[in-house]
matplotlib code that plots the C-alpha trace (Angstrom):
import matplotlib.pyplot as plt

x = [101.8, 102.0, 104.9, 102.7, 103.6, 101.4, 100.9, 101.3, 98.5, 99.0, 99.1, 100.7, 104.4, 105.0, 103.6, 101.9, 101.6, 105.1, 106.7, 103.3, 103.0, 99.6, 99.2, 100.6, 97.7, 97.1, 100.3, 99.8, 96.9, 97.6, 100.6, 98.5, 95.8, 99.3, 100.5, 97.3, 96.7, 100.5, 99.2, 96.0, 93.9, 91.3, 88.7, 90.9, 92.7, 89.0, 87.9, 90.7, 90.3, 87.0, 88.1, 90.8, 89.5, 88.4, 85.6, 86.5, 88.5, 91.5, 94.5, 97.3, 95.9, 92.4, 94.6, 96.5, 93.4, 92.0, 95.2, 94.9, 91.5, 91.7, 94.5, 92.3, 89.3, 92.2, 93.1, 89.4, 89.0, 86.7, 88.7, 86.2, 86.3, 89.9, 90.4, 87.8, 90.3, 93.5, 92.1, 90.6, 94.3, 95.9, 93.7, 94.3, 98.5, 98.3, 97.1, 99.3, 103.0, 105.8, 107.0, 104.0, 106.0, 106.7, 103.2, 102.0, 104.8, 103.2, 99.8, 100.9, 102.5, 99.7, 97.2, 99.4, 99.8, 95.9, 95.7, 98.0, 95.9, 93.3, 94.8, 94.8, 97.9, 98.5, 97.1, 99.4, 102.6, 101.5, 100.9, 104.2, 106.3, 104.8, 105.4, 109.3, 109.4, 108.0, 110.2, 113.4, 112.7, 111.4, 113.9, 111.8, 111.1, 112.8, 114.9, 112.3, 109.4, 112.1, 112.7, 108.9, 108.6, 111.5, 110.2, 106.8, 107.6, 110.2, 107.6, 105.2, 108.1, 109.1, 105.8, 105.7, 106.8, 110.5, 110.9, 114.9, 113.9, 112.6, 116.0, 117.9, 115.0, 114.5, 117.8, 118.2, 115.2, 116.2, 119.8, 117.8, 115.3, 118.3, 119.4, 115.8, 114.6, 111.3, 110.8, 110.8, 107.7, 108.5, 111.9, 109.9, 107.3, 110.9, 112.9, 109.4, 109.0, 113.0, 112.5, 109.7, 112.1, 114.5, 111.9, 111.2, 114.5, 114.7, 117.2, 115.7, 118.7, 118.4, 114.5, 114.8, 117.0, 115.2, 112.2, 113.5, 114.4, 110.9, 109.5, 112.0, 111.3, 107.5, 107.0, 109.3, 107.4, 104.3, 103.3, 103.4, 99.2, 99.4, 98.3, 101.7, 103.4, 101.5, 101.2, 105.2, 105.5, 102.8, 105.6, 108.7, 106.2, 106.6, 110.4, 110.5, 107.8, 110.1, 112.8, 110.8, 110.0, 106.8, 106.8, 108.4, 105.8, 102.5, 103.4, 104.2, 100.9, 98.8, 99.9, 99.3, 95.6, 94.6, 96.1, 94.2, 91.1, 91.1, 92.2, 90.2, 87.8, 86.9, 85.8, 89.1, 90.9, 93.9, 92.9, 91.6, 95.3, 96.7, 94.3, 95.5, 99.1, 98.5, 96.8, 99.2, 101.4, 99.1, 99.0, 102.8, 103.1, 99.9, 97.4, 94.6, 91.4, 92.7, 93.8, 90.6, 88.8, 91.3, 91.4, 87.4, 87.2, 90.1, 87.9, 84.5, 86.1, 88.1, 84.8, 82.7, 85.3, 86.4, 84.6, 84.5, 86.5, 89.2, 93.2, 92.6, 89.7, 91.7, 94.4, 93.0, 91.1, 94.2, 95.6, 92.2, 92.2, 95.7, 95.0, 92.1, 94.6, 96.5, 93.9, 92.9, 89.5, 89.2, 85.7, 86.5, 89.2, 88.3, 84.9, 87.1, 90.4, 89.6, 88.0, 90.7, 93.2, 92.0, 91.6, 94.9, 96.1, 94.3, 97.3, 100.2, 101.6, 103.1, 104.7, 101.3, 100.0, 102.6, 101.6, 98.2, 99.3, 100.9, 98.4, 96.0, 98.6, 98.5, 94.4, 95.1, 97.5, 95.4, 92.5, 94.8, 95.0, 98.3, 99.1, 97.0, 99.2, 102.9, 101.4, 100.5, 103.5, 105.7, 104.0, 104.4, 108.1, 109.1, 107.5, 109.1, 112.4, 112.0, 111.1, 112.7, 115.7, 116.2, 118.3, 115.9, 114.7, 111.4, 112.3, 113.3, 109.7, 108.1, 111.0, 109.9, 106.7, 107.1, 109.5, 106.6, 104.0, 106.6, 107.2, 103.6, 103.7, 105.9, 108.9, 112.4, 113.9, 116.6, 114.1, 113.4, 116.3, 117.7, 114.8, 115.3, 119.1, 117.9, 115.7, 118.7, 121.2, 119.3, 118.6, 122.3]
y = [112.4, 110.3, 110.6, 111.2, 112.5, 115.8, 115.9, 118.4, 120.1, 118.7, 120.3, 119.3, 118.0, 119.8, 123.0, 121.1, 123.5, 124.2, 122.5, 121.1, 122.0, 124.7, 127.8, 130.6, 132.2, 129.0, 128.3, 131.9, 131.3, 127.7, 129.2, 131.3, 128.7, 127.1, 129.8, 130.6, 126.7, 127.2, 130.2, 128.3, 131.0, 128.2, 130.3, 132.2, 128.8, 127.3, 130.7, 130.6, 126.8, 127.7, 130.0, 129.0, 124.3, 123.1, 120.3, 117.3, 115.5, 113.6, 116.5, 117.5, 120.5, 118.7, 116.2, 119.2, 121.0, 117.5, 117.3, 121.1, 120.5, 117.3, 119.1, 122.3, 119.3, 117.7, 120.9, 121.7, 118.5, 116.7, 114.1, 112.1, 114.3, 114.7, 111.0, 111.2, 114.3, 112.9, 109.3, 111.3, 112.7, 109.0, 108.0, 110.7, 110.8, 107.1, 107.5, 110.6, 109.9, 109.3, 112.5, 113.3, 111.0, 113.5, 114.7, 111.2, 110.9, 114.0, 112.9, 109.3, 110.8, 113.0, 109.7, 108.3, 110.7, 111.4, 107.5, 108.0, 110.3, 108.1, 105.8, 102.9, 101.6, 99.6, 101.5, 104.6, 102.8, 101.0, 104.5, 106.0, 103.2, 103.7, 107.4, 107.3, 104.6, 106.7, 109.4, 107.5, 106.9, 110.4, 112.9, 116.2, 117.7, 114.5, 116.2, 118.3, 115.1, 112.2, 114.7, 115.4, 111.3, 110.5, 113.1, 111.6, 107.7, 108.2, 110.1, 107.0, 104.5, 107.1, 105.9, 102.2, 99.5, 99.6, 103.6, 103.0, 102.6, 106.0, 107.8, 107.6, 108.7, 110.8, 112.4, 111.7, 114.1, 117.0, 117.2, 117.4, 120.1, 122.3, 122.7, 123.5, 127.6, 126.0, 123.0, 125.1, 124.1, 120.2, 120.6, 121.5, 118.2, 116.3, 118.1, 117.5, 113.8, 113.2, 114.6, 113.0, 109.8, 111.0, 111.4, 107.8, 106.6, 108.7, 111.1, 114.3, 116.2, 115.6, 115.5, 119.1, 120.2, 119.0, 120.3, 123.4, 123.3, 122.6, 125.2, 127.9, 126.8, 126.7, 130.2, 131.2, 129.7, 129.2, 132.2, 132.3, 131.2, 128.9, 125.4, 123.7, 125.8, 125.5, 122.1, 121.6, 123.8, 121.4, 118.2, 120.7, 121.2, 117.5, 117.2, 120.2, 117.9, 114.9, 116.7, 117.8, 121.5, 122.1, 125.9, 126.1, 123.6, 125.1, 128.4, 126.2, 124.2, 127.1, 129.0, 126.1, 125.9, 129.5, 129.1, 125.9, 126.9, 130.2, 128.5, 124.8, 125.5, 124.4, 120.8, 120.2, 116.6, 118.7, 120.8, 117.3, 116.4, 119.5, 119.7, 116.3, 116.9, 120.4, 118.2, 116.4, 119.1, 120.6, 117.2, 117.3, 120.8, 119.3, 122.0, 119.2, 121.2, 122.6, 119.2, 117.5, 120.3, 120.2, 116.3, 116.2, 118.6, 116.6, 113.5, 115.2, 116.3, 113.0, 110.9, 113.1, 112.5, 108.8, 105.5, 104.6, 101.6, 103.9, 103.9, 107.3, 107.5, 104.7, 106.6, 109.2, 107.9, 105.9, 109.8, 111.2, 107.8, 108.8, 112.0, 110.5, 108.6, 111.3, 113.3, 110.1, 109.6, 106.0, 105.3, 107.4, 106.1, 102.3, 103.2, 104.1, 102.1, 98.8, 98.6, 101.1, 99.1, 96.5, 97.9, 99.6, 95.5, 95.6, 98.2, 97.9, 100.3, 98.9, 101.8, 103.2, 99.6, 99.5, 103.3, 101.7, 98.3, 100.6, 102.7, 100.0, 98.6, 101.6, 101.5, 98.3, 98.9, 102.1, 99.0, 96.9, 94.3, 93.9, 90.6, 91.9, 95.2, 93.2, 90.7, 94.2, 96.1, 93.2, 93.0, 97.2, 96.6, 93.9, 96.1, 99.1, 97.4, 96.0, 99.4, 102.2, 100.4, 99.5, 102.4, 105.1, 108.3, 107.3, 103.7, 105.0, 106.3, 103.2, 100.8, 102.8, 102.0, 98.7, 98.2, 99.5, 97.2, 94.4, 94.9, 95.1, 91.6, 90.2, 89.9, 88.9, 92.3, 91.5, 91.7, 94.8, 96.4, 95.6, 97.6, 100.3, 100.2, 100.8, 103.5, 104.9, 104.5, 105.6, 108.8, 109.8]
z = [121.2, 118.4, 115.4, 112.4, 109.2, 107.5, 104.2, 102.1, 100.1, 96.5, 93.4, 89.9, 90.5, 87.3, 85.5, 83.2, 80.6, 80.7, 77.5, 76.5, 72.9, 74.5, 72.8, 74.7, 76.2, 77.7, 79.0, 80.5, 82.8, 83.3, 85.5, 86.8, 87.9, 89.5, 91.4, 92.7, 93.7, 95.3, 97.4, 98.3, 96.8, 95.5, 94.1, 92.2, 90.8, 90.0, 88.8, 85.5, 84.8, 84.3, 81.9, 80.1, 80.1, 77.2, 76.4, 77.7, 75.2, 74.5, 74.1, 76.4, 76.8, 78.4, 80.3, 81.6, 82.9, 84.8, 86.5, 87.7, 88.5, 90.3, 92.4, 93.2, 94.0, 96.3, 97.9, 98.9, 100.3, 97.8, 97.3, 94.9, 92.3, 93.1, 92.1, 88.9, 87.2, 88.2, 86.3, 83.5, 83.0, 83.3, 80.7, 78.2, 78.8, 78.7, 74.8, 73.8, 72.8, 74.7, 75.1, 77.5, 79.9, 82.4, 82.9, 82.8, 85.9, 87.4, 87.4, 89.1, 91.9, 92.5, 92.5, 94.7, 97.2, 97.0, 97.9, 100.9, 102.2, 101.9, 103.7, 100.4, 101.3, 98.3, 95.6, 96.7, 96.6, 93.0, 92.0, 93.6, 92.2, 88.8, 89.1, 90.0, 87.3, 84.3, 85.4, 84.9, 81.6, 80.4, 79.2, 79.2, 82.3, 84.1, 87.1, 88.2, 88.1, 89.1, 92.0, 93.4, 92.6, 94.8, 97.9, 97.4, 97.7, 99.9, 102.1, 101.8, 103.1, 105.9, 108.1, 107.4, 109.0, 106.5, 107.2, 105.8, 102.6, 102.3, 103.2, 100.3, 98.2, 100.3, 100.3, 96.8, 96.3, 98.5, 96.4, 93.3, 94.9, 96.3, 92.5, 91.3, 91.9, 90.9, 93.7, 97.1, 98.4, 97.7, 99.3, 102.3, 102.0, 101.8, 104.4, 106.8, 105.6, 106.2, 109.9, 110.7, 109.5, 112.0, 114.8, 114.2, 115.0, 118.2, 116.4, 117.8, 117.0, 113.2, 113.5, 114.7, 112.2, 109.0, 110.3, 110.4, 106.8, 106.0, 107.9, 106.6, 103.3, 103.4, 105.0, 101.6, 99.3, 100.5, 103.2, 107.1, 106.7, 104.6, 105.7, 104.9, 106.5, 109.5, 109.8, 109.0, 112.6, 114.2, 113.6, 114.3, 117.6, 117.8, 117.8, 120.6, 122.3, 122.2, 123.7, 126.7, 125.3, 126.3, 126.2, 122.4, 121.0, 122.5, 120.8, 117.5, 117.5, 118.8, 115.6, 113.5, 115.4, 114.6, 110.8, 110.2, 112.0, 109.5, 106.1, 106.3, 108.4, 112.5, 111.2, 108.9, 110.0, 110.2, 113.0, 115.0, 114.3, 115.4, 118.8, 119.2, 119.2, 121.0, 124.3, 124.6, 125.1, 127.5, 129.6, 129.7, 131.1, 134.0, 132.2, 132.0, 132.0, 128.1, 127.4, 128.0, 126.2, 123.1, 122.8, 123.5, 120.3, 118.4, 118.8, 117.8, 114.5, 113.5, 114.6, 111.8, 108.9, 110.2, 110.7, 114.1, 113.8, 111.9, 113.3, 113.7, 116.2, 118.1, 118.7, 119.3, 122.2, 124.0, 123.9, 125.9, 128.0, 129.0, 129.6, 131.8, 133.6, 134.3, 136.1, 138.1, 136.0, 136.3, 135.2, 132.0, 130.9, 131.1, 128.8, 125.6, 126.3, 126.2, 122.8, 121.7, 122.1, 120.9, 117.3, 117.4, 117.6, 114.1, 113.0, 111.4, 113.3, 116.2, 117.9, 118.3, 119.7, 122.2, 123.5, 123.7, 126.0, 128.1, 128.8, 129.6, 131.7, 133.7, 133.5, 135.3, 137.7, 138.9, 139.5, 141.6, 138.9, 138.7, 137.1, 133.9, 134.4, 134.3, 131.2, 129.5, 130.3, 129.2, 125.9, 125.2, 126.3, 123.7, 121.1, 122.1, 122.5, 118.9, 117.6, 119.3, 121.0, 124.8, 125.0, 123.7, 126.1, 126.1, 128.0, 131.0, 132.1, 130.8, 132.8, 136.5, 135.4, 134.7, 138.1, 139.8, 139.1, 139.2, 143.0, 143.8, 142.0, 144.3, 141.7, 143.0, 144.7, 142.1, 139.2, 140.4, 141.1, 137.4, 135.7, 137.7, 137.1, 133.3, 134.1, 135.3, 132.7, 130.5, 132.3, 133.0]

ax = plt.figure().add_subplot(projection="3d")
ax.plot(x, y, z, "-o")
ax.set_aspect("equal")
plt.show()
C-alpha cells in the first residue's frame, strides 16, 4: 500500500460574509450556503447561492458568492468551473481595499489546494505561499485564515520530496485550530496531513495517534458519512496497515468504501484510491481472489479519470502486478510491470519508485534472471535506505529478499550471511 495523503473536500477557509460589510440577509444565507457545503448537502448549498448571488460584478458581496460557488463546483467535482470562480474572486479582492485581505487570503489557499489536487505542482505552492503571505499581513479575520493557510501549505510540503518543512506549519496550525470553536473540520485536514507526515518517517506510533485526532474530529464536525471523514479512516487504515493490522484496517477501509461509493458515486477517484488501499490489505491477510477483484476495479476507475501515462495509473498497476506476483501469475504480471515501472522513474516520488524496482526485481527472480533481479534489488535498496532508513520495519522483508537472490547469484557466503544478519536485527 502506498502512503498517500487525502485531501479534504474544500470549501471557503473563511465565512466570507462574515465581517464583509453584506447586508444582513445576506450574511444570513451565505452561512447557510456554508454550512450546508460543510455537511456536503450540495444541492441545498447551490440551491441558496442561486438565491441570494448577485450579477456578476466587482463588489465583495459578488467576489464572496464566486468563492462559495467555486467551492460547491470543487466539491462536486467540476473542477473547471471550480478554477473559473475561485479566479473571478482573485480578480475582484485584488481590486477592493486592503481590508478585504483575509478573503483575498481565503480564496488563495483554496486555488492552491484546488491546484494540488490537480496535481500542478508549482502553481499550488505559488498559490499556498501567496496565501500564508497575505495572511500575515491582514489584521481582520487573520488567526482564523493564517491558521487554514498554515494547515494547507504545510499539507502540500508533507508529500514532497522536503516533507520537514511542513511540520512546523503544520503544528503551528493545529495550535491555532485548538483555540478556534470555528476550525474543527480543518483541525482534522491538519491532524490527517501531520500523520500522514509521521507515516512517512516510519513513526507509526505518532502516525496512529494524529490520525486519530482527525478522525474524531471529522465525525464531530463533519458526520460519520461524510466523505472526509471517511477517507481520514482510509489513511488511519493505513497506519493499522503499517503495523501489520490487517483485521482493524479492512473494517476501516470497507467503511470508507461503502461511504464513498454512496456520497461521490462508484466512478469517484476516491473510491479507486480507497479499493486500492483496501487490496492491499486483502493481499496481506492471503485473501487474493477480493484483492484482484478490488484492485481490477481501482484501476478501471483511475484509468477513466487519469491519462494513461499518469503517476497514478502507474502505481496503481505495480500494486495489481504485485498482487500478481503473489498469486504466482507470471505472465500477468510482466504485461503491466515493465512499462510501469518505467514511468514511475519519471516520478518524483521515489519511495514509490523503489516499491516498483523491487517488485520487478521479484518479477525477475520468479523468471530465473537473477543478475537483472540483484542489479534491481540493489537499486530499490539504496533508495529505500536514503528514504526510510536502513533500520526501518519495512527493510527487513526487502533484506531476505535481497539475501535470497544474492545466494542464487553465487555471492560470497559471507555477503550473504551479513544481509540476513540485518534482516534479523531489525526484526528483534
Amino acid at each position: 500500500m502506498r502512503i498517500k495523503l487525502v485531501f479534504g473536500l474544500l470549501s471557503p477557509v473563511v465565512c466570507l460574509a462574515a465581517a464583509s460589510g453584506a447586508p444582513g440577509d445576506f450574511e444570513q444565507l451565505m452561512k447557510q450556503a456554508h454550512t450546508a457545503l460543510t455537511r456536503f448537502d450540495l444541492d441545498a448549498a447551490r440551491a441558496i447561492l442561486n438565491q441570494v448571488c448577485p450579477a456578476p460584478g466587482a463588489s465583495a458581496t459578488a467576489a464572496i458568492c464566486e468563492t462559495e460557488t467555486g467551492a460547491v463546483e470543487e466539491a462536486s467535482g467540476r473542477t473547471g468551473a471550480a478554477e473559473l470562480h475561485y479566479r473571478n474572486a482573485l480578480s475582484i479582492w485584488e481590486r477592493l481595499a486592503p481590508e478585504h485581505a483575509a478573503y483575498r487570503a481565503a480564496t488563495l489557499v483554496n486555488l492552491g489546494s484546488l491546484y494540488r489536487t490537480g496535481r500542478r505542482t508549482k502553481e499550488a505552492e505559488n498559490m499556498l505561499t501567496q496565501g500564508l503571505d497575505v495572511a500575515r499581513q491582514t489584521t481582520i479575520g487573520r488567526d482564523q485564515v493564517l491558521a487554514v493557510a498554515a494547515s494547507r501549505l504545510g499539507g502540500f510540503y508533507s508529500e514532497t520530496d522536503a516533507p520537514e518543512r511542513g511540520r512546523p506549519l503544520l503544528n503551528q496550525a493545529i495550535s491555532m485550530l485548538h483555540a478556534s470553536a470555528l476550525s474543527n473540520a480543518e483541525l482534522a485536514y491538519a491532524s490527517n496531513s501531520l500523520g500522514m507526515l509521521d507515516l512517512r518517517a516510519g513513526d507509526y506510533k505518532a502516525g496512529e495517534s494524529n490520525l486519530r485526532e482527525a478522525v474524531s474530529v471529522a465525525r464531530s464536525a463533519l458526520g460519520e458519512s461524510h466523505p472526509d471523514t471517511a477517507l481520514y479512516q482510509a489513511n488511519l487504515a493505513l497506519a493499522l496497515y503499517s503495523q501489520g493490522r490487517y483485521d482493524r484496517a479492512e473494517v476501516l477501509l470497507n467503511r470508507a468504501r461503502h461511504v464513498v461509493e454512496t456520497r461521490l458515486g462508484p466512478g469517484s477517484s476516491r473510491l479507486g484510491t480507497v479499493l486500492a488501499d483496501l487490496s492491499a490489505v486483502e493481499t496481506a491477510e492471503g485473501q487474493y481472489a477480493r484483492a484482484e477483484a478490488d484492485a481490477t476495479q481501482s484501476l478501471a476507475i483511475l484509468s477513466r479519470r487519469q491519462e494513461p501515462d499518469s503517476p497514478e495509473i502507474a502505481v496503481e498497476n505495480v500494486m495489481l502486478a504485485t498482487l500478481y506476483l503473489r498469486e504466482r501469475k507470471i505472465a500477468e504480471a510482466a504485461k503491466i510491470l515493465p512499462s510501469a515501472v518505467v514511468l514511475e522513474r519519471r516520478m518524483s516520488n521515489r519511495r514509490v519508485l523503489a516499491d516498483g524496482l523491487r517488485g520487478l526485481g521479484e518479477l525477475r527472480a520468479l523468471e530465473h534472471n537473477w543478475s537483472e533481479a540483484q542489479a534491481l534489488y540493489s537499486e530499490a535498496l539504496e533508495i529505500y535506505e536514503s528514504t526510510i532508513g536502513s533500520n526501518h520495519p519495512a527493510m527487513a522483508p526487502v533484506f531476505r529478499e535481497y539475501a535470497d537472490i544474492l545466494r542464487h547469484c553465487g555471492a560470497p557466503r559471507t555477503e550473504v550471511k551479513d544481509i540476513e544478519a540485518r534482516a534479523r536485527s531489525i526484526k528483534s
